[in-house]
N, CA, C and O of each residue as an XYZ file, in Angstrom:
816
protein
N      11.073    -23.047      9.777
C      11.642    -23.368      8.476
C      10.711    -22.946      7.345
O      11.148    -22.504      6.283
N       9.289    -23.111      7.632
C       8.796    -22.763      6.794
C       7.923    -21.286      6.241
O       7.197    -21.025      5.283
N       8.455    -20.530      7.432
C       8.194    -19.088      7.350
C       9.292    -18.739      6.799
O       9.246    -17.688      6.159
N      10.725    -19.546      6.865
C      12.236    -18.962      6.126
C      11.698    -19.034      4.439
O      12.041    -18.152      3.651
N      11.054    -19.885      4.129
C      10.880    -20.380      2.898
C       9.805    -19.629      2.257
O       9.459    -19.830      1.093
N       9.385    -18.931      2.878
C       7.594    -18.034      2.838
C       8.946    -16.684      2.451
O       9.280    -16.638      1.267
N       9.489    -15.900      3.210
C      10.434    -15.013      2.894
C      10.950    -15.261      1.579
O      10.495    -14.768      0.547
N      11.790    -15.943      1.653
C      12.905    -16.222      0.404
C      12.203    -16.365     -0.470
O      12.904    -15.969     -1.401
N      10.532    -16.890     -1.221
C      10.214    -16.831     -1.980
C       9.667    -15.226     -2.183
O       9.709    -14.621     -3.254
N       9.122    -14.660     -0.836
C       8.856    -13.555     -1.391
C       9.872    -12.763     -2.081
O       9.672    -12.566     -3.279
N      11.105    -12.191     -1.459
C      12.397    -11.645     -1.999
C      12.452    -12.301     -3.328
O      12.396    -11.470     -4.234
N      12.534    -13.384     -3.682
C      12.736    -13.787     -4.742
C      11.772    -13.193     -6.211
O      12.179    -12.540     -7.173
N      10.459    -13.688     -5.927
C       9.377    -13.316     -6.822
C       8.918    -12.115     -6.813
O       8.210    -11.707     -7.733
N       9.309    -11.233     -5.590
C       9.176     -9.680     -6.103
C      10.024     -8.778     -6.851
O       9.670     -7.795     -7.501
N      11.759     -9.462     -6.591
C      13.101     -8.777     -7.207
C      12.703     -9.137     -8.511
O      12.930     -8.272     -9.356
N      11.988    -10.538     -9.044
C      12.168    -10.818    -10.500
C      10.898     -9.775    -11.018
O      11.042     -9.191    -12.092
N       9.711     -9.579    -10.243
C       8.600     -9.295    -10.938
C       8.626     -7.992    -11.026
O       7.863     -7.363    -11.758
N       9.510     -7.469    -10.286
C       9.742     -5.550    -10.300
C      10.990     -5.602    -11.336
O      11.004     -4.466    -11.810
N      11.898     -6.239    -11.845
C      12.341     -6.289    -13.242
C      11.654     -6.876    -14.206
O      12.002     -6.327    -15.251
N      10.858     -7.703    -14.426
C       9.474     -7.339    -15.434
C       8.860     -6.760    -15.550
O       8.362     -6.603    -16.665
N       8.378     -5.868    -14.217
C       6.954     -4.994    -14.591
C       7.546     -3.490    -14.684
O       6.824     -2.518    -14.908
N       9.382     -3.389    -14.424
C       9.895     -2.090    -14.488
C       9.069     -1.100    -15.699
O       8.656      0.020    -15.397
N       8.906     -1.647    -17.013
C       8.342     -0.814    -17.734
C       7.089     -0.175    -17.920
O       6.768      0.924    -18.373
N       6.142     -1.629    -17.223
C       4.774     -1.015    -16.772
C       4.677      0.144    -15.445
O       3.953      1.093    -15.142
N       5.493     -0.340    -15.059
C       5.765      0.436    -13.620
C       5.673      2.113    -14.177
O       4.946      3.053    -13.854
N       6.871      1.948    -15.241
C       7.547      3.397    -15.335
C       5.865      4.003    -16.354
O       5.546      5.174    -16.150
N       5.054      3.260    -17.235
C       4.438      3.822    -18.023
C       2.942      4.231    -16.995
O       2.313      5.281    -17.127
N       2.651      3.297    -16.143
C       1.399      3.599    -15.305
C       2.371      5.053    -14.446
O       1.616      6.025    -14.462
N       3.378      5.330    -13.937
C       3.319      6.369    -13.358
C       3.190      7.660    -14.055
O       2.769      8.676    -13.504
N       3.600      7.583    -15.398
C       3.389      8.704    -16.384
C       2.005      8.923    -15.994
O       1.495      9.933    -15.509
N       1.558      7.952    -16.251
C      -0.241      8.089    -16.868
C      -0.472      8.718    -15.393
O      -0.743      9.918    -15.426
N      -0.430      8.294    -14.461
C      -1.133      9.123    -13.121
C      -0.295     10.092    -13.080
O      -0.522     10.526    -11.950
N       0.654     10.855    -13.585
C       1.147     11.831    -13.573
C       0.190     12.799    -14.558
O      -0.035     13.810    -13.892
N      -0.265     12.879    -15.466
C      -1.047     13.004    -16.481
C      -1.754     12.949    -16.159
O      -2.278     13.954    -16.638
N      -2.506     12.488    -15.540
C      -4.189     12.061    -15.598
C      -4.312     13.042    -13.824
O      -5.120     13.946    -13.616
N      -3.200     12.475    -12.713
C      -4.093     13.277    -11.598
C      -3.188     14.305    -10.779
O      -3.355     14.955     -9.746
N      -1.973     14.135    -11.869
C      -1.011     15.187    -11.358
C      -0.068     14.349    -10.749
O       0.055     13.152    -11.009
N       1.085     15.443     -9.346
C       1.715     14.998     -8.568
C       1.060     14.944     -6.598
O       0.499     15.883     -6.034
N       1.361     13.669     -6.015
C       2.285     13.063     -6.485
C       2.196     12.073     -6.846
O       1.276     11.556     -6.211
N       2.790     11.067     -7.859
C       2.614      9.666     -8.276
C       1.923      8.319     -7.442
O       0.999      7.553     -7.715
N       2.807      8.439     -6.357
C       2.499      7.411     -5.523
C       1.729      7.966     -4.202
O       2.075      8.959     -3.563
N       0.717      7.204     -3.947
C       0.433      7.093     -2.619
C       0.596      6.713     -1.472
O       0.202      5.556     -1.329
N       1.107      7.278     -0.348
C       1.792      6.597      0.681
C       1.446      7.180      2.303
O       1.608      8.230      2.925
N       0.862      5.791      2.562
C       0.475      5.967      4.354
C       0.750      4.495      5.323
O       0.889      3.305      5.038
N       0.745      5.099      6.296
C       1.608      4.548      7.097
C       0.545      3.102      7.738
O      -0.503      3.294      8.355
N       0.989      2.004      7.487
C       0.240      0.974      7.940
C       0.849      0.192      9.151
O       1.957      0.384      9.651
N      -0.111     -0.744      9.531
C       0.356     -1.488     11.189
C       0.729     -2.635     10.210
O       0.170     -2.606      9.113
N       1.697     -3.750     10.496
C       2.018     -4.980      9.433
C       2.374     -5.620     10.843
O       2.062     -5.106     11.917
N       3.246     -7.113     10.657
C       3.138     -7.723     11.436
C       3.736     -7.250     13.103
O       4.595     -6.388     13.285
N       3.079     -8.010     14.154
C       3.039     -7.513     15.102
C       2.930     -6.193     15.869
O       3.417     -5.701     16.887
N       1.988     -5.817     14.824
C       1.550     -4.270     14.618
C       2.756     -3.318     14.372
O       2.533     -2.139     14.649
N       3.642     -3.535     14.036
C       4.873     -2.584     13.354
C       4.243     -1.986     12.231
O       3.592     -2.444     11.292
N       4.682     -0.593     12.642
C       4.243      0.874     11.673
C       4.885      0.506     10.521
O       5.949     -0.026     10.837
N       4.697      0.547      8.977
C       5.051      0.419      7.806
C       4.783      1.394      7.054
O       3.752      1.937      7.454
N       5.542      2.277      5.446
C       4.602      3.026      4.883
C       4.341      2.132      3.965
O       5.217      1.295      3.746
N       3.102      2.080      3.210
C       2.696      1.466      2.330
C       2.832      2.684      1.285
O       2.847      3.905      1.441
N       2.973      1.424     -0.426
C       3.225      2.647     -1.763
C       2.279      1.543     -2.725
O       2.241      0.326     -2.908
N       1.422      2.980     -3.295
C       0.185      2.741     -4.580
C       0.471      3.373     -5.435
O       1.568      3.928     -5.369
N      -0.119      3.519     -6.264
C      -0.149      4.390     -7.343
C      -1.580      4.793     -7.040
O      -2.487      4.030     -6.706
N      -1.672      6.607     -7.272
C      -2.695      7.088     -6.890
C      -3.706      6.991     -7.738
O      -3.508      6.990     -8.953
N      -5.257      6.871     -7.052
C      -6.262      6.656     -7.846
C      -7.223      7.587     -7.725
O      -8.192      7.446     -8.471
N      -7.216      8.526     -6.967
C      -8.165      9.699     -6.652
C      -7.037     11.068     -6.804
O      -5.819     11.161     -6.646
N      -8.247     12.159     -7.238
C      -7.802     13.539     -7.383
C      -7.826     14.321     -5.797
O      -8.124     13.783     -4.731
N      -7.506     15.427     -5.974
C      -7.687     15.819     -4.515
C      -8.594     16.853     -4.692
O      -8.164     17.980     -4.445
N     -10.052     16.718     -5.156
C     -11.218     17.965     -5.284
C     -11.098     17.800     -3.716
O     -10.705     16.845     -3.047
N     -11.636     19.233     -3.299
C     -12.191     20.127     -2.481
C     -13.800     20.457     -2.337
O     -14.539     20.961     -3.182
N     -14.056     20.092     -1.231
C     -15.911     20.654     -1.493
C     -15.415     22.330     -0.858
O     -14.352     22.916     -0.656
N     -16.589     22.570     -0.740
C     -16.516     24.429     -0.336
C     -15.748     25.037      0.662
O     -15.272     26.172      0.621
N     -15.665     24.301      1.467
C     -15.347     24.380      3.329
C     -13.790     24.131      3.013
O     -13.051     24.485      3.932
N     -12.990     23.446      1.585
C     -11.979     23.390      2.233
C     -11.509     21.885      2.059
O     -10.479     21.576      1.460
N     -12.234     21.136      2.550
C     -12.330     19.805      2.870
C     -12.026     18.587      1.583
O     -12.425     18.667      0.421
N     -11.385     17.717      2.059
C     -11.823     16.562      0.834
C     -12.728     16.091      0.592
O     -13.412     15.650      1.516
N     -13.158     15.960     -0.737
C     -14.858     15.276     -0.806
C     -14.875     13.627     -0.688
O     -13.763     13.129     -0.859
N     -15.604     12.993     -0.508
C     -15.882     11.809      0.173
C     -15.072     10.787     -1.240
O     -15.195     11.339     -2.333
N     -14.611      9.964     -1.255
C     -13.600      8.976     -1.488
C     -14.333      7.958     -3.018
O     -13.760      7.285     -3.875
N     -15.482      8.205     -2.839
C     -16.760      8.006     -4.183
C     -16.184      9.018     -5.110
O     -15.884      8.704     -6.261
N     -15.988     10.460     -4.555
C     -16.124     11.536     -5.647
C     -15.254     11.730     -6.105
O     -15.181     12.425     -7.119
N     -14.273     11.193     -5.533
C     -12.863     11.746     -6.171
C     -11.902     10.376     -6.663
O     -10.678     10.477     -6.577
N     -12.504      9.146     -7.160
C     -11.840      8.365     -7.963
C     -12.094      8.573     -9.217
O     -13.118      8.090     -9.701
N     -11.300      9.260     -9.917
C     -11.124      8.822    -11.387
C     -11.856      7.964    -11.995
O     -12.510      7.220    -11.264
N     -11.995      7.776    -13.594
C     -12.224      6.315    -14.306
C     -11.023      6.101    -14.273
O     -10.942      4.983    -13.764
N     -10.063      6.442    -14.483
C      -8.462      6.115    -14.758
C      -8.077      5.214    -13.607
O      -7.448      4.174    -13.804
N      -8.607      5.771    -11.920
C      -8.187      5.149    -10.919
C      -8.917      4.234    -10.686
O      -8.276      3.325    -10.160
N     -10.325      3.915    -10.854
C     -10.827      3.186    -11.307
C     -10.772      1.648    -11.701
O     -10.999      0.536    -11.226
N     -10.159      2.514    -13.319
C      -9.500      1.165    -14.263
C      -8.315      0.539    -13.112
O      -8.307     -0.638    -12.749
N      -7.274      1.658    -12.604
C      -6.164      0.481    -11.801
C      -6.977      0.098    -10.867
O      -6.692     -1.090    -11.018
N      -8.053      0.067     -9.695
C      -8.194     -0.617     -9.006
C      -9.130     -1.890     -9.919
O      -8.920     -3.015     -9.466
N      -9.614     -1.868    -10.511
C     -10.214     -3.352    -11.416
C      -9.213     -4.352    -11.545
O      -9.451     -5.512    -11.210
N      -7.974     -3.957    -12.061
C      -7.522     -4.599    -12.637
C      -6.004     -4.917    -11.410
O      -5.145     -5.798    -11.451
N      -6.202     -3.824    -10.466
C      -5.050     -4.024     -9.199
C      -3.669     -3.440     -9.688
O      -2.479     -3.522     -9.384
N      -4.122     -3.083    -10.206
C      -2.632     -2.663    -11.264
C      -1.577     -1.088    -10.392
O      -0.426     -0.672    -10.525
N      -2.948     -0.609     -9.424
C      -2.518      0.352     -8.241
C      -1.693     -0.360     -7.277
O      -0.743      0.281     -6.825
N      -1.829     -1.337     -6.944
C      -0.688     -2.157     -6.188
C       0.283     -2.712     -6.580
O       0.751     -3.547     -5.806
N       1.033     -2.489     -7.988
C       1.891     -3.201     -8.168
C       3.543     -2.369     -6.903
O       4.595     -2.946     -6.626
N       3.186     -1.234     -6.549
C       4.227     -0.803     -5.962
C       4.618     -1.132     -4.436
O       5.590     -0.898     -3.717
N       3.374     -1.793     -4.295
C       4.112     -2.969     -2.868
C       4.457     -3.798     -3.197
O       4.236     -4.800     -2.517
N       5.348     -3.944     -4.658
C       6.409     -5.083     -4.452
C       7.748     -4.496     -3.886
O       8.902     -4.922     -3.928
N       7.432     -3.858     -3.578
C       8.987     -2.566     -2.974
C       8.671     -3.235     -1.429
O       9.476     -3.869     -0.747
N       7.450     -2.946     -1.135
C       7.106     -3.125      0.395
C       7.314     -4.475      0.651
O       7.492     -4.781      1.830
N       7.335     -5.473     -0.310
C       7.337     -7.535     -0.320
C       8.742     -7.287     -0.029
O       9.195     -7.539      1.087
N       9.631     -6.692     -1.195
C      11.201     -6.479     -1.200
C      11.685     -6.574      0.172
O      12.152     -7.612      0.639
N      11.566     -5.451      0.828
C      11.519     -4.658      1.925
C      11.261     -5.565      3.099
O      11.964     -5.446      4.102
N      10.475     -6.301      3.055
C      10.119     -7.020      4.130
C       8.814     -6.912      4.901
O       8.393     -7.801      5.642
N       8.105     -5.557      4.630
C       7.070     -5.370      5.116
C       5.848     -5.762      5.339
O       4.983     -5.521      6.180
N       6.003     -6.710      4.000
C       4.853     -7.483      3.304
C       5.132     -8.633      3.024
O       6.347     -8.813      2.937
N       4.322     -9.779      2.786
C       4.707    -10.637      1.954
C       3.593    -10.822      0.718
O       2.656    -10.026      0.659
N       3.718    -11.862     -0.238
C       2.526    -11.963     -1.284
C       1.516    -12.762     -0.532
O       0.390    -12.543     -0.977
N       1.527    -13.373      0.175
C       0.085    -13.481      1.133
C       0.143    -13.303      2.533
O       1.067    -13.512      3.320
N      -1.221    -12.799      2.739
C      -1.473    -12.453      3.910
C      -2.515    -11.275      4.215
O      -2.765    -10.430      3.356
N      -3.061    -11.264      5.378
C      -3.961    -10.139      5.829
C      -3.766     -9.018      5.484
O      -2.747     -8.488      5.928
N      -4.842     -8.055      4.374
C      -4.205     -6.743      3.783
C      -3.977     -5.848      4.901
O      -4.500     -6.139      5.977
N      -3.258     -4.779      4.799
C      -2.782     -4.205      5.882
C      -3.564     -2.404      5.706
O      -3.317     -1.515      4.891
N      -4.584     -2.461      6.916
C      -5.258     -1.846      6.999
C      -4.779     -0.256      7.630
O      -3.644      0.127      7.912
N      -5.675      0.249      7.696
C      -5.709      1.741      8.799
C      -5.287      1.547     10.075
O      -5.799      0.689     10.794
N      -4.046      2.548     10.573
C      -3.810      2.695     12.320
C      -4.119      2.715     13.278
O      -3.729      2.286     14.364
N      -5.372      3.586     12.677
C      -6.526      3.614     13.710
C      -7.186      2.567     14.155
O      -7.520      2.559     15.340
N      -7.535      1.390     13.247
C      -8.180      0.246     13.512
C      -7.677     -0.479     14.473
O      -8.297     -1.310     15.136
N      -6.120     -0.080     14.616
C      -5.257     -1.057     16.301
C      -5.959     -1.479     16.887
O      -6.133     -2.686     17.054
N      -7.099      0.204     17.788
C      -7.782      0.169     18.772
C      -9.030     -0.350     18.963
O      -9.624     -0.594     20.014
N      -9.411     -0.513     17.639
C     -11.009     -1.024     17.409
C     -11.478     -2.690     17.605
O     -12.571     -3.189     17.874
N     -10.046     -3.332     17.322
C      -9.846     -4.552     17.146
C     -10.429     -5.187     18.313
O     -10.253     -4.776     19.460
N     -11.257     -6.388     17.937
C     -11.615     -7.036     19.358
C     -10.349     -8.059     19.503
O      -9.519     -8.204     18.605
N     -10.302     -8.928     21.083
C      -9.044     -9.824     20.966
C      -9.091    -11.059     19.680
O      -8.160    -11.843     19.862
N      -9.511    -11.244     19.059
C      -9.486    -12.036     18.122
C      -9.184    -11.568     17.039
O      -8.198    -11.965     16.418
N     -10.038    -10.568     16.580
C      -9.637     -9.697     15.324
C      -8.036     -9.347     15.343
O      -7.410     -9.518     14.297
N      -7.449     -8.926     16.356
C      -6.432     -8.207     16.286
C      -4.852     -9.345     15.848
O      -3.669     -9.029     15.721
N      -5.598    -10.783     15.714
C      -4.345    -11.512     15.690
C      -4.149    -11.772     14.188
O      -3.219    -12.408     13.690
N      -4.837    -11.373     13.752
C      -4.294    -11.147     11.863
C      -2.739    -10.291     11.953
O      -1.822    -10.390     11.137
N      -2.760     -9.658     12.880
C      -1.006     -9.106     12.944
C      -0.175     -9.905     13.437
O       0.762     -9.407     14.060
N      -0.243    -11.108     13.336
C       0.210    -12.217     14.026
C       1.346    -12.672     13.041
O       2.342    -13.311     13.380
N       0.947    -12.104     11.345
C       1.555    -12.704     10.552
C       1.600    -11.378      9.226
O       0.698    -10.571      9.002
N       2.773    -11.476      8.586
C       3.302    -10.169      7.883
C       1.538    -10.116      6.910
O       0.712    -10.975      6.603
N       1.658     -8.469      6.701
C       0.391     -8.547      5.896
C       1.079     -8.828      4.520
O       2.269     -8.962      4.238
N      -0.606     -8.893      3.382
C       0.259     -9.214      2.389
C      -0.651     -8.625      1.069
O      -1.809     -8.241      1.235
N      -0.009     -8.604     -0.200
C      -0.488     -8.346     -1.415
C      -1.961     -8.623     -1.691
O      -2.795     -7.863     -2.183
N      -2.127    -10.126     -1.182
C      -3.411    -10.839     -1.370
C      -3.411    -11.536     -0.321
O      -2.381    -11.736      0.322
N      -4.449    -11.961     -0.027
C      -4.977    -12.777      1.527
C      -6.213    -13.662      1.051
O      -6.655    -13.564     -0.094
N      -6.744    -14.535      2.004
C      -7.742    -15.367      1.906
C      -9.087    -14.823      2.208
O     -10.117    -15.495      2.257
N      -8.973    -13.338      2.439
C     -10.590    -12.735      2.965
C     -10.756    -12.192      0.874
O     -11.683    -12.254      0.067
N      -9.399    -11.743      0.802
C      -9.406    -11.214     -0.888
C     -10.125    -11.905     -2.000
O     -10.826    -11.344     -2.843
N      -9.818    -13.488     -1.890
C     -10.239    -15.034     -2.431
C     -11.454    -15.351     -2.258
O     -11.989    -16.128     -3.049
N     -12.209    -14.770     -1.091
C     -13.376    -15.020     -0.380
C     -14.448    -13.776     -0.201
O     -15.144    -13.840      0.813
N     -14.660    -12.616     -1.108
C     -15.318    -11.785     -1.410
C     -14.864    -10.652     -1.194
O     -15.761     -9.861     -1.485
N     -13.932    -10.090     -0.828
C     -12.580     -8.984     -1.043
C     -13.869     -7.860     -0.500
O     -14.522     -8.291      0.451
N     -14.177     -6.786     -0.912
C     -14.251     -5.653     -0.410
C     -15.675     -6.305     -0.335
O     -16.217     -5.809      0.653
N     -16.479     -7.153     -0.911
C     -17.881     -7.283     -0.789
C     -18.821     -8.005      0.383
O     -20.033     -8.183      0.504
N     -17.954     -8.247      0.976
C     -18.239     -8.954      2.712
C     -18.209     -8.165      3.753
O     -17.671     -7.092      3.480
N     -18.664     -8.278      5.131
C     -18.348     -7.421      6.267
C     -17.317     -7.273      6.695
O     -16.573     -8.236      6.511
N     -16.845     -6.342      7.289
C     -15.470     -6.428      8.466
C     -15.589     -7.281      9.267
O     -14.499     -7.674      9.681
N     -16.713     -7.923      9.831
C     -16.478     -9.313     10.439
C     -16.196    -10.484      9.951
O     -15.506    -11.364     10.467
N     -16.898    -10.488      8.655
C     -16.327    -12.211      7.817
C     -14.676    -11.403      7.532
O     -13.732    -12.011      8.037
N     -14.463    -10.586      7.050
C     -12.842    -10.506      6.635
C     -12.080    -10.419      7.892
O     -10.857    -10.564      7.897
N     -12.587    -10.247      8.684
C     -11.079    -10.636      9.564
C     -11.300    -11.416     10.257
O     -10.555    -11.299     11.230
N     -12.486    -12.905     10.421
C     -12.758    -13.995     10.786
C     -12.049    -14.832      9.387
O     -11.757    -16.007      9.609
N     -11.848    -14.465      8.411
C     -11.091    -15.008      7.239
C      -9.493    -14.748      7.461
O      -8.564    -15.539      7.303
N      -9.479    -13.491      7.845
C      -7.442    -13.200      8.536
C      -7.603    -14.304      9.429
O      -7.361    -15.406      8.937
N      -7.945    -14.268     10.594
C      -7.602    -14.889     11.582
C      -7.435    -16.227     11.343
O      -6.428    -16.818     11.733
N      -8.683    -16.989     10.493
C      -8.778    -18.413      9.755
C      -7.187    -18.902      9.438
O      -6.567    -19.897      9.815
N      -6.774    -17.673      8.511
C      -5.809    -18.111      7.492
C      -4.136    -18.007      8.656
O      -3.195    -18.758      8.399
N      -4.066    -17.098      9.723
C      -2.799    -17.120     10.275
C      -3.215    -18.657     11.221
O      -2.154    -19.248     11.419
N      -4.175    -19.283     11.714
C      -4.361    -20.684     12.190
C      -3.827    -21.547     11.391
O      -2.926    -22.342     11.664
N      -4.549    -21.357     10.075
C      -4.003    -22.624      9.160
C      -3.292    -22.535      8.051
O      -3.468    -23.203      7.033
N      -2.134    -21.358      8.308
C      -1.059    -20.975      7.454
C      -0.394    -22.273      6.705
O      -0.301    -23.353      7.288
N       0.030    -22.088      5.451
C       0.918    -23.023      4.917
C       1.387    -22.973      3.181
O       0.566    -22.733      2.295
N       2.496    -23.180      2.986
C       2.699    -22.850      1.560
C       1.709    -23.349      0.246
O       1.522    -22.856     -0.867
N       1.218    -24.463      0.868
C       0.285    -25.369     -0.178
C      -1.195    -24.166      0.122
O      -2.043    -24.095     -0.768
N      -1.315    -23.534      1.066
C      -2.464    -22.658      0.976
C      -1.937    -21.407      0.234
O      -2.714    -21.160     -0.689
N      -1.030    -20.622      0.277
C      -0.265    -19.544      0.012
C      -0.494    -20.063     -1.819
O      -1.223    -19.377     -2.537
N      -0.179    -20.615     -2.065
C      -0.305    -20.894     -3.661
C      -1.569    -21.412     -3.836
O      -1.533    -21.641     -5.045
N      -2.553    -21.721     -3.502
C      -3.623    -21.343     -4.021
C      -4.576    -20.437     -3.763
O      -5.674    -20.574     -4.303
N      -4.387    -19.616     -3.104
C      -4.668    -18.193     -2.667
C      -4.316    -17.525     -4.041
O      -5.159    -16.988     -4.759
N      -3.068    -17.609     -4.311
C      -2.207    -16.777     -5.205
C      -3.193    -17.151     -6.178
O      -3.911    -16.327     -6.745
N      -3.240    -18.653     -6.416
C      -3.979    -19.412     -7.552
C      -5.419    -18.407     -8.153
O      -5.616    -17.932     -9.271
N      -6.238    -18.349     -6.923
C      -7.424    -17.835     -6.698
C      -7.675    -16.381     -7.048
O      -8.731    -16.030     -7.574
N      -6.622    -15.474     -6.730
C      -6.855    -14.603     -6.740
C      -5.902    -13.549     -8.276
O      -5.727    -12.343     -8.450
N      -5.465    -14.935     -9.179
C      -5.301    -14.249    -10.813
C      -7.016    -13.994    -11.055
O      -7.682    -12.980    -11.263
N      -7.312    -15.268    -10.933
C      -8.928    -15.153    -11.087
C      -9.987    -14.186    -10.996
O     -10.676    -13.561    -11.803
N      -9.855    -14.300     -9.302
C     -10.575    -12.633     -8.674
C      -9.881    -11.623     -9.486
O     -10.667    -10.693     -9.667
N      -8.973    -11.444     -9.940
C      -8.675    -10.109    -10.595
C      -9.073     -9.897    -11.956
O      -9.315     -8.843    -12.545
N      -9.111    -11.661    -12.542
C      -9.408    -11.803    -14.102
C     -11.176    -11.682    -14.148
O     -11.813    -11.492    -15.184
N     -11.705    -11.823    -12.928
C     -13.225    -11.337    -12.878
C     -13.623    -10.753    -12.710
O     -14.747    -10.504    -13.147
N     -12.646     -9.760    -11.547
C     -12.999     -8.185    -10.996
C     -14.269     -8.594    -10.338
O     -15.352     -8.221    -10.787
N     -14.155     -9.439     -9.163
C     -14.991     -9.573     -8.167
C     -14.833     -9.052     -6.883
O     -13.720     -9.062     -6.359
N     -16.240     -8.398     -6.063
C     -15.593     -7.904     -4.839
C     -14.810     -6.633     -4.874
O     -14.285     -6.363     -3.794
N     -14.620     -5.870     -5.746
C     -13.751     -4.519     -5.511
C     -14.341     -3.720     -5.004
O     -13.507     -3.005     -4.447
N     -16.054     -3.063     -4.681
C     -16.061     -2.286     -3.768
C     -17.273     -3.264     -3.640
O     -17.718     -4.253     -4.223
N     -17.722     -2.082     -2.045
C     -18.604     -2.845     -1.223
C     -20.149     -2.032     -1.702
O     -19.976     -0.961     -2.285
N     -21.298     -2.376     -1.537
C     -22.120     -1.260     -2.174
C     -22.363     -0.174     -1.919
O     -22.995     -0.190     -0.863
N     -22.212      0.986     -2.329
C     -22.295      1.951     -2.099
C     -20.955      2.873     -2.447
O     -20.900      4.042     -2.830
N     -20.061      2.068     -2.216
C     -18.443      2.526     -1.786
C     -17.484      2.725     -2.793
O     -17.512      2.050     -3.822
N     -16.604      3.627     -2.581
C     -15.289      3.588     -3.718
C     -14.911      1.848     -3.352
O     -14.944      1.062     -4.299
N     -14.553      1.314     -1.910
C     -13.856      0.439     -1.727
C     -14.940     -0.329     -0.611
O     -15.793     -1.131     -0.992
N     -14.747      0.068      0.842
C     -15.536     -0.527      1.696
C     -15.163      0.612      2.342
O     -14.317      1.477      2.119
N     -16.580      0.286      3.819
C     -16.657      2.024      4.621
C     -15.756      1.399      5.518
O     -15.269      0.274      5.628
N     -15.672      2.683      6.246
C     -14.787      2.386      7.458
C     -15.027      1.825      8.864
O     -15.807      2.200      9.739
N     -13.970      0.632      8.833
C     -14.221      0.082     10.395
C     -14.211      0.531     11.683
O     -13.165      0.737     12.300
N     -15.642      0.746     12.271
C     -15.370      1.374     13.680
C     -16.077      0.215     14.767
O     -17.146      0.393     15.350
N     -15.340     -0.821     14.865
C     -15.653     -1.283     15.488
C     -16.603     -2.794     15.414
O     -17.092     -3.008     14.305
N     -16.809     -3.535     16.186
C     -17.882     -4.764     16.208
C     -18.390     -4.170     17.083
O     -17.930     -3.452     17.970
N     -19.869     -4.635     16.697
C     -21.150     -4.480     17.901
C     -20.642     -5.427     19.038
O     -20.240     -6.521     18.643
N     -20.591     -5.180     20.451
C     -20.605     -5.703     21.125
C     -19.487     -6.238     21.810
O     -19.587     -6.700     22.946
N     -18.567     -6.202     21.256
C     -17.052     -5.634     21.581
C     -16.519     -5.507     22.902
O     -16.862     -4.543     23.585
N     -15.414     -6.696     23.516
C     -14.949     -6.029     24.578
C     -13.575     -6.347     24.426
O     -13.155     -7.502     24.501
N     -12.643     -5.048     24.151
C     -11.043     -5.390     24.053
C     -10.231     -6.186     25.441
O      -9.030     -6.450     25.385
């Protein structure tokens, strides 16, 4: 009953908030049209609950430079200030409210990572797919990109144990905040955080 009620609010608060933010919507895609070209949105394919393939949609925040060889240059070099500014302010995600719509997502829950990571997952880690990913989560609330891959998905796993709407709203609560402080958006060194290959010591 109370995962019916976790849905219906999502459907609800994303249909209203994608007819409010229609105009921001339409003016941030100009601007990344402008600023990094085509195409507008960014879109790759994520694992969401019970590891079901999803595409996820951003608004793009990096250019596509080339180093010599051909290649893309490392993920530091090619964010914008423009992309930048939307990840500070999150304003690159407003287009997974299509994906909340949709079903893919909900507004809380474990962010929904890389494909590749399926395999990397130890048995514990991997039960954050236990429950739809989402906009914002409790690892987000709890130092977002500035923690390890082990505290954040010892924070997923936390939160699908002790799921509940009275947590779901103050998550939500928590994380106007984190955005109104711009805490945690990358990790040091990083556009965002490096990539997960794995826990030391690991046996799937």
């Amino acid at each position: 009953m109370k995962f019916s009620v976790k849905r219906v609010f999502d459907i609800i608060a994303s249909l209203v908030l994608i007819i409010i933010a229609f105009p921001l919507l339409i003016l941030i895609g100009v601007l990344v049209r402008i600023k990094l070209g085509s195409p507008v949105l960014f879109r790759q394919e994520r694992p969401g609950k019970q590891n079901k393939i999803f595409m996820i949609y951003k608004f793009r925040t990096m250019n596509n430079r080339m180093d010599t060889n051909g290649n893309l240059q490392p993920d530091k070099a090619r964010l914008t200030r423009f992309g930048s500014l939307l990840r500070k302010t999150s304003m690159d995600e407003l287009p997974e409210l299509f994906n909340i719509l949709k079903g893919d997502m909900s507004f809380v829950g474990p962010r929904p990572l890389l494909v590749q990571y399926l395999t990397r997952y130890n048995s514990d880690q991997i039960r954050r797919h236990e429950v739809r990913p989402g906009l914002t989560g409790w690892a987000q609330v709890n130092g977002r990109n500035a923690i390890t891959w082990e505290e954040k998905f010892d924070l997923d796993v936390w939160y699908v144990d002790n799921w509940s709407l009275w947590l779901d709203l103050k998550i939500i609560m928590k994380t106007i905040l984190v955005v109104l402080k711009r805490n945690g958006i990358n990790a040091e060194g990083e556009a965002t955080i490096g990539e997960f290959v794995g826990s030391k010591g690991d046996k799937n």
